[in-house]
C-alpha positions in Angstrom: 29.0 96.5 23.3 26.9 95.0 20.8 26.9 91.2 21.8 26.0 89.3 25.0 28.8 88.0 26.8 27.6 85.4 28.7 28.7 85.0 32.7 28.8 81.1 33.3 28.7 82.3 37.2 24.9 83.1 36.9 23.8 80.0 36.6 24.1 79.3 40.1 20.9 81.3 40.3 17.4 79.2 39.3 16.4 79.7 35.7 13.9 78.4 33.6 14.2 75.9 30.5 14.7 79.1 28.0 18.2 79.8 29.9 17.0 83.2 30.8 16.8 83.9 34.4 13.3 84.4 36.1 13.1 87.6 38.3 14.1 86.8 41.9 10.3 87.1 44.0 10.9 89.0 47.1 8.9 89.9 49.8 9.6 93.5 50.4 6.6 94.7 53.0 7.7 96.6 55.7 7.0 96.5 59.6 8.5 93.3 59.9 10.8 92.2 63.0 13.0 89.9 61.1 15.1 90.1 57.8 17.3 87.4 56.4 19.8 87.8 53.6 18.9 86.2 50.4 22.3 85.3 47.8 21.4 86.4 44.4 25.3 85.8 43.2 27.9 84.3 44.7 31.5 84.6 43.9 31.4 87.5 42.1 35.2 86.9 41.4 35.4 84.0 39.9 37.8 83.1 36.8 36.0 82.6 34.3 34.4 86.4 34.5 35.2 89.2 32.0 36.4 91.6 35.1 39.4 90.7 37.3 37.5 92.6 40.7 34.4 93.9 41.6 34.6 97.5 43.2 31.1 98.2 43.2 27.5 97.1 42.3 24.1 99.1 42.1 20.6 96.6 41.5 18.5 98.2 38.8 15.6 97.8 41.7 14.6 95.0 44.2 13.5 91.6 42.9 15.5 91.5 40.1 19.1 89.8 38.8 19.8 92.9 37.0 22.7 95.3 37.9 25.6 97.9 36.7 29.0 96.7 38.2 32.0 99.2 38.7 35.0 96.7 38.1 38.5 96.6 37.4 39.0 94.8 34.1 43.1 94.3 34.4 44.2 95.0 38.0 48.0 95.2 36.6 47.1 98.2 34.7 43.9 99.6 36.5 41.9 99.9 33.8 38.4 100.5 35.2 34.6 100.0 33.5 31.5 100.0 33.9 29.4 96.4 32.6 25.7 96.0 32.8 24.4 92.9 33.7 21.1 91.4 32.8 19.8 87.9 32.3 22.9 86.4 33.0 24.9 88.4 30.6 26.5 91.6 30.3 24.8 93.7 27.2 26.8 96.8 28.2 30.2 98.0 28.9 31.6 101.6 29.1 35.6 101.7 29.2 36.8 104.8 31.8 38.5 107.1 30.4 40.0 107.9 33.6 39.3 110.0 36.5 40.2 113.7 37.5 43.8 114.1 39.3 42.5 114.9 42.6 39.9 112.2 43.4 40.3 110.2 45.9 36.5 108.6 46.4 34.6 106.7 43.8 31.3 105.9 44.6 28.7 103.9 42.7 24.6 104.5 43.2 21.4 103.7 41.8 19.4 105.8 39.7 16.0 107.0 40.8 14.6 104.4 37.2 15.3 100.9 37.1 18.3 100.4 34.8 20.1 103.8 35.7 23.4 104.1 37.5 25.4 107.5 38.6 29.0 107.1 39.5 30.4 109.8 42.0 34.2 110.9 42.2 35.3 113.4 44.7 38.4 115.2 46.7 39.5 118.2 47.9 39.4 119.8 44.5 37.1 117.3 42.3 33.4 116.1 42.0 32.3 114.6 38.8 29.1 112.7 38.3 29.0 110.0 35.6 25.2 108.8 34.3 24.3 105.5 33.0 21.3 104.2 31.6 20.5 100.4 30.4 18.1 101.1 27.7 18.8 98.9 24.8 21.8 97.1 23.1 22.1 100.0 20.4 22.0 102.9 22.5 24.9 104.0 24.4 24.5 103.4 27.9 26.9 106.7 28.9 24.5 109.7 29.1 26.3 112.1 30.2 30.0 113.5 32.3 29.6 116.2 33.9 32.6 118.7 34.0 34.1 119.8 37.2 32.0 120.6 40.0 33.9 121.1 43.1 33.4 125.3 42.3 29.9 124.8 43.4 28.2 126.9 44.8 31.0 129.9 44.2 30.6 133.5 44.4 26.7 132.0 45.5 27.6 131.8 49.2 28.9 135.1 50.6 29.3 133.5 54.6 33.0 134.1 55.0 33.8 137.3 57.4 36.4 139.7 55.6 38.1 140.3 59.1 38.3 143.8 58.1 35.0 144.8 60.0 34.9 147.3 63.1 33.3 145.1 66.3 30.2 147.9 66.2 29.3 147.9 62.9 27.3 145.3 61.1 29.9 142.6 59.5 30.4 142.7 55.7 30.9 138.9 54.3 32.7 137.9 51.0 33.1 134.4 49.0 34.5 131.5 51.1 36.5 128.7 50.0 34.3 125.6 49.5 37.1 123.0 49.1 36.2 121.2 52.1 32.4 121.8 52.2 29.5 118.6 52.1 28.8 118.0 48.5 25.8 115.3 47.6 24.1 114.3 44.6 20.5 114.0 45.5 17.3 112.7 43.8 13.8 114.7 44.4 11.0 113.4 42.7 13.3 111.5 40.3 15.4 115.6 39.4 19.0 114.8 40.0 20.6 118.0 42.1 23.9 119.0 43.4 23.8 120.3 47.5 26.4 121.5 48.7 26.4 122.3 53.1 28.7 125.0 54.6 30.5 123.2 58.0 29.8 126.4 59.5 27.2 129.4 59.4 28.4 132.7 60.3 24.8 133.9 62.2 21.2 131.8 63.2 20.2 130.5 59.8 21.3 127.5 58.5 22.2 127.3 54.6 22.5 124.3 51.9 23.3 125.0 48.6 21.6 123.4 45.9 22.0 123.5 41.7 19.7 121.3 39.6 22.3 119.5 37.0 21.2 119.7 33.3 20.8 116.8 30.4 24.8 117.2 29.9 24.9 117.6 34.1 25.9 121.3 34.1 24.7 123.4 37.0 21.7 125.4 36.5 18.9 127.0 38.9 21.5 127.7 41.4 19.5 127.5 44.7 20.5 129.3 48.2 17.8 127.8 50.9 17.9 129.2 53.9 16.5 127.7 57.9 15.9 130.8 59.9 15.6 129.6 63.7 12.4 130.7 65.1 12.0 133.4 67.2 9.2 133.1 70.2 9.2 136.6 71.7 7.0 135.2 74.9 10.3 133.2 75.7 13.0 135.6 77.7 16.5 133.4 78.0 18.4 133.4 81.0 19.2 136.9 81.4 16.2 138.2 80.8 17.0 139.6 76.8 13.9 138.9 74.4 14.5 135.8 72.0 15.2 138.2 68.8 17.7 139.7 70.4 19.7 136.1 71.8 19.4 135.1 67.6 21.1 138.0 66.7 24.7 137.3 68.9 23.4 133.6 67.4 25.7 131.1 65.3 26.6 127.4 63.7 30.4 126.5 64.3 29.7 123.4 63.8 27.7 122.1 60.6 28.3 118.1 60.2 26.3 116.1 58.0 26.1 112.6 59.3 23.5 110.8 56.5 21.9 111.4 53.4 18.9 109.1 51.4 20.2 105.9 50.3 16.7 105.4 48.6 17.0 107.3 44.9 12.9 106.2 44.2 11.6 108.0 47.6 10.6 111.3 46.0 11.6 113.2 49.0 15.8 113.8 49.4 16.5 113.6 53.6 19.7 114.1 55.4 20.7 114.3 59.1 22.8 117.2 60.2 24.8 117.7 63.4 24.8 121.6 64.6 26.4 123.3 67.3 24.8 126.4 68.6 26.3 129.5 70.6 24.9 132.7 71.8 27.4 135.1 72.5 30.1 132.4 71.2 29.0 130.4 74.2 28.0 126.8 73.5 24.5 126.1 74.1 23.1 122.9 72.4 24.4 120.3 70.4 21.3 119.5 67.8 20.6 116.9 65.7 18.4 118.3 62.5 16.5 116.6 59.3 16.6 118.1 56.8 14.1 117.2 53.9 13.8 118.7 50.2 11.1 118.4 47.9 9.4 120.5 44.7 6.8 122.9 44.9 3.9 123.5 42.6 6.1 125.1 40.1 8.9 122.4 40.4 11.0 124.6 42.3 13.1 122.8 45.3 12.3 123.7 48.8 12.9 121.9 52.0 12.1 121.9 55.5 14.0 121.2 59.1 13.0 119.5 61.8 15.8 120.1 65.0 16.1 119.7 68.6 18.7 119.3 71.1 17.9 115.6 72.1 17.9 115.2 76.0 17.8 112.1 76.5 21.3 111.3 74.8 24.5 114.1 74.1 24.8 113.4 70.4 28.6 113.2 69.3 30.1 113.5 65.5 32.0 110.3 63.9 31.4 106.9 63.0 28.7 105.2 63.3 26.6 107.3 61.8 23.8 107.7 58.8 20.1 107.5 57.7 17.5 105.4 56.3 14.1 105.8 55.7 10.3 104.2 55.8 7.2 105.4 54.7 6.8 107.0 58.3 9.7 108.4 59.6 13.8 108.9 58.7 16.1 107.1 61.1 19.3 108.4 62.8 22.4 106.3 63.7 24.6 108.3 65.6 27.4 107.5 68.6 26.7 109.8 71.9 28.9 110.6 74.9 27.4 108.2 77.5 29.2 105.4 75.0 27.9 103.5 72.2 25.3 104.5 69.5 21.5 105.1 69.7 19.0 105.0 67.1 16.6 108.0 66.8 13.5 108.3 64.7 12.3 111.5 63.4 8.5 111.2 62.1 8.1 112.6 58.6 4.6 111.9 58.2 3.2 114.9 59.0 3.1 118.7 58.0 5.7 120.9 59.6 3.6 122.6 61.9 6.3 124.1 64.1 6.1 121.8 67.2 8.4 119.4 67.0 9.1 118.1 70.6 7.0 114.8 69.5 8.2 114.1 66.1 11.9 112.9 68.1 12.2 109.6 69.6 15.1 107.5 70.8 14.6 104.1 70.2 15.9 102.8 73.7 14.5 99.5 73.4 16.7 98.3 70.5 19.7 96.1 71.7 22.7 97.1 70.1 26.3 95.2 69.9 29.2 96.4 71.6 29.6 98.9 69.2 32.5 99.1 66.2 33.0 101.9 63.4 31.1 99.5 60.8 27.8 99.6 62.4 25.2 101.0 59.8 21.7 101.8 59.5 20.5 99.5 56.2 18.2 100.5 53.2 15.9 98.0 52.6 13.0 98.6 50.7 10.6 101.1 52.4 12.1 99.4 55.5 15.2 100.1 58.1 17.8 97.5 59.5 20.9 97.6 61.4 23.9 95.8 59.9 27.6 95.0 61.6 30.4 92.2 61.4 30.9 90.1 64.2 33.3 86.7 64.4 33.2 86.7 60.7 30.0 87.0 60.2 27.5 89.6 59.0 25.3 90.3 61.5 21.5 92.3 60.6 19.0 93.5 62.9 15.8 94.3 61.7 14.3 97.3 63.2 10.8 96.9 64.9 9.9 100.8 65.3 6.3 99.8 66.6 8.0 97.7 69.4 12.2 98.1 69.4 12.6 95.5 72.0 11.0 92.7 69.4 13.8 93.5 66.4 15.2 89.9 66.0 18.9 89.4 65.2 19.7 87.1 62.2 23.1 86.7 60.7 25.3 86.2 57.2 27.8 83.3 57.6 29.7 82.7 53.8 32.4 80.1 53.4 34.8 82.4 54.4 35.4 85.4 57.1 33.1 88.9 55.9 35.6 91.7 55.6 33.1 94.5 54.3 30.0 95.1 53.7 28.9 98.0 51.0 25.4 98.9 50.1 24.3 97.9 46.7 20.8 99.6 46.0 18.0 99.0 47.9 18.0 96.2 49.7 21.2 94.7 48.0 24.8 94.5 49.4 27.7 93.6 48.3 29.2 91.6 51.1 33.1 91.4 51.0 35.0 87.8 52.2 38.4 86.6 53.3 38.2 84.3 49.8 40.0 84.8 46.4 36.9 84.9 44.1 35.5 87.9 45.4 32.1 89.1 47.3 28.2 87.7 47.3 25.5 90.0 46.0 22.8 89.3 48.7 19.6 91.0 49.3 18.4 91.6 52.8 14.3 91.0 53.1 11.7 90.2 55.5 11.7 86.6 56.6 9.1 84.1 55.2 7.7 83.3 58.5 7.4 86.8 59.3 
């Protein structure tokens, strides 16, 4: 679009005497034990907007009224688009074409640049990544569709057991079928990359498949990182057999990813992974594992794990469950056996050294609400809250790490009943109401009196 279509609705916002709208100042430092939820739109329904619904929103970065918006333009015959916002008007909008046959998931997030948008569709046999970039009124905004990628990685990852092999010879492993594997797009050091995780891995390394997408987001540098388990050979198991040879009657059954970043500007990508682990096809720990990926020297990816079977709690898969980050550590929001959910950090902070024992710590301290499937760990920037909706209301607890028991509760009470709550970049949400004209964009941040 080449014009400014003004949104009326904006002016709810404060603005100066030129009609254009002053950046919102927020207070974004971190270590705080209180958050409040700021409105920076309310309504995002209303009448008198060029969009019939809001499906999504992604802020270009905190402190600022500017924002892409997946919406539905006409909900009688779903057409979708994509509008940029800023100053109070929309200065660019990208009619969708449509979206592959088998998705089933759209999914709108922030670039790692202020201004930039990706939009995610997946299913069993699609993933497609849109890009989006608010540069100018001339310049179109749509930078790229990338074709298919739900082949990724392919003939790459040879884990799947022919079933022809005889019990005493080494087994032979051919192509498996990735339909249902984790798929992710991922930001490190600004690169965007496709991963890809196995649920499974046939012997005591753990693999994630990685392709760094191109200008016209192709696949290229097709990556196959692998997490050997270390090997100690002072440490005899149970039965007395050295530790080399427990790893090799070693395997993952079970390979769940339970949280990636939310944070596209942190230049390391994290996610949290839940693995089961035999010996013999025996169970033997249940672990919960960060994973963090980064570039080397010569801009080549490379990660790191961090795992341990965590004995104070018996970690379960399922809702709630996911990660968020601060400048010291990622957090893990997971539901365990004994009933409810804990909160975990894992310390980030320091060089993988190979003891890990300390970097794990529960955080038992933190009070938690009877707990329902919409719990969730929230982004803020370079900070971590917990979020939930309770009575109608949206209630957020800002995590304390340095003392868990002082994390004060505050809560999100709109005219009308919350229904939802989706993230909306960093800091942002998009909280959903029991009311005709649609969801507010808020912004969680520390307190004033903080």
């Amino acid at each position: 679009m080449k014009r400014l279509v003004p949104l009326a609705w904006l002016a709810l916002v404060s603005c100066d005497d030129g009609d254009r709208f002053s950046p919102v100042v927020l207070d974004t430092s971190p270590n705080c034990a209180r958050a409040s939820a700021e409105v920076l739109v309310p309504d995002l329904d209303r009448p008198e907007q060029p969009w019939s619904r809001v499906i999504a929103v992604a802020l270009d970065e905190p402190g600022r009224l500017d924002f892409w918006a997946l919406v539905e333009v006409d909900d009688s015959a779903a057409q979708f688009a994509m509008m940029h916002v800023r100053d109070g008007a929309v200065d660019h909008r990208v009619d969708l074409s449509g979206f592959l046959p088998e998705t089933i998931d759209v999914e709108l997030r922030p670039g790692p640049a202020a201004g930039s948008a990706w939009l995610v569709e997946s299913g069993p046999g699609s993933y497609r990544v849109w890009q989006f970039e608010a540069v100018s009124v001339g310049v179109d905004p749509l930078r790229a569709v990338s074709p298919n990628l739900s082949w990724f990685p392919g003939s790459l990852a040879q884990l799947c057991p022919t079933g022809e092999t005889d019990p005493f010879e080494e087994p032979e492993f051919t192509s498996c079928d990735v339909t249902d594997w984790h798929r992710d797009l991922a930001f490190v050091e600004g690169q965007p990359f496709l991963l890809s995780t196995p649920p499974f891995s046939p012997n005591a390394t753990m693999y994630v498949y990685a392709g760094r997408l191109r200008a016209d987001l192709g696949i290229t540098e097709q990556t196959q990182l692998e997490f050997f388990r270390r090997c100690n050979d002072e440490i005899l198991t149970t039965i007395g057999t050295p530790c080399d040879g427990e790893l090799d009657q070693t395997t993952y059954p079970s390979l769940i990813v339970m949280g990636q970043q939310q944070d596209p500007s942190d230049p390391v990508h994290h996610q949290f992974i839940l693995r089961d682990r035999e010996t013999n096809r025996v169970p033997v720990a249940r672990e919960a594992v960060g994973l963090a990926l980064d570039l080397d020297e010569d801009n080549k990816l490379r990660g790191f794990v961090f795992s341990r079977d965590l004995d104070e709690v018996s970690v379960t898969e399922g809702p709630p469950s996911g990660l968020a980050t601060d400048s010291v550590a990622a957090y893990l929001l997971h539901p365990v056996e004994e009933g409810g959910a804990r909160v975990t950090r894992l310390r980030t902070d320091t060089p993988d050294d190979g003891y890990i024992d300390d970097r794990f710590e529960v955080l038992s301290g933190v009070a938690l609400p009877e707990v329902q499937d919409d719990l969730a760990l929230l982004q803020l920037p370079g900070d971590v809250a917990l979020g939930w909706i309770e009575d109608g209301a949206w209630e957020i607890l800002k995590l304390f790490p340095d003392a868990p028991s002082s994390s004060e509760r505050s809560r999100y009470a709109p005219d009308a009943p919350v229904t939802a709550v989706r993230p909306a970049g960093r800091g942002a949400y998009l909280v959903f109401k029991d009311h005709e004209q649609g969801p507010d964009l808020v912004q969680v941040r520390c307190s004033d009196d903080d």
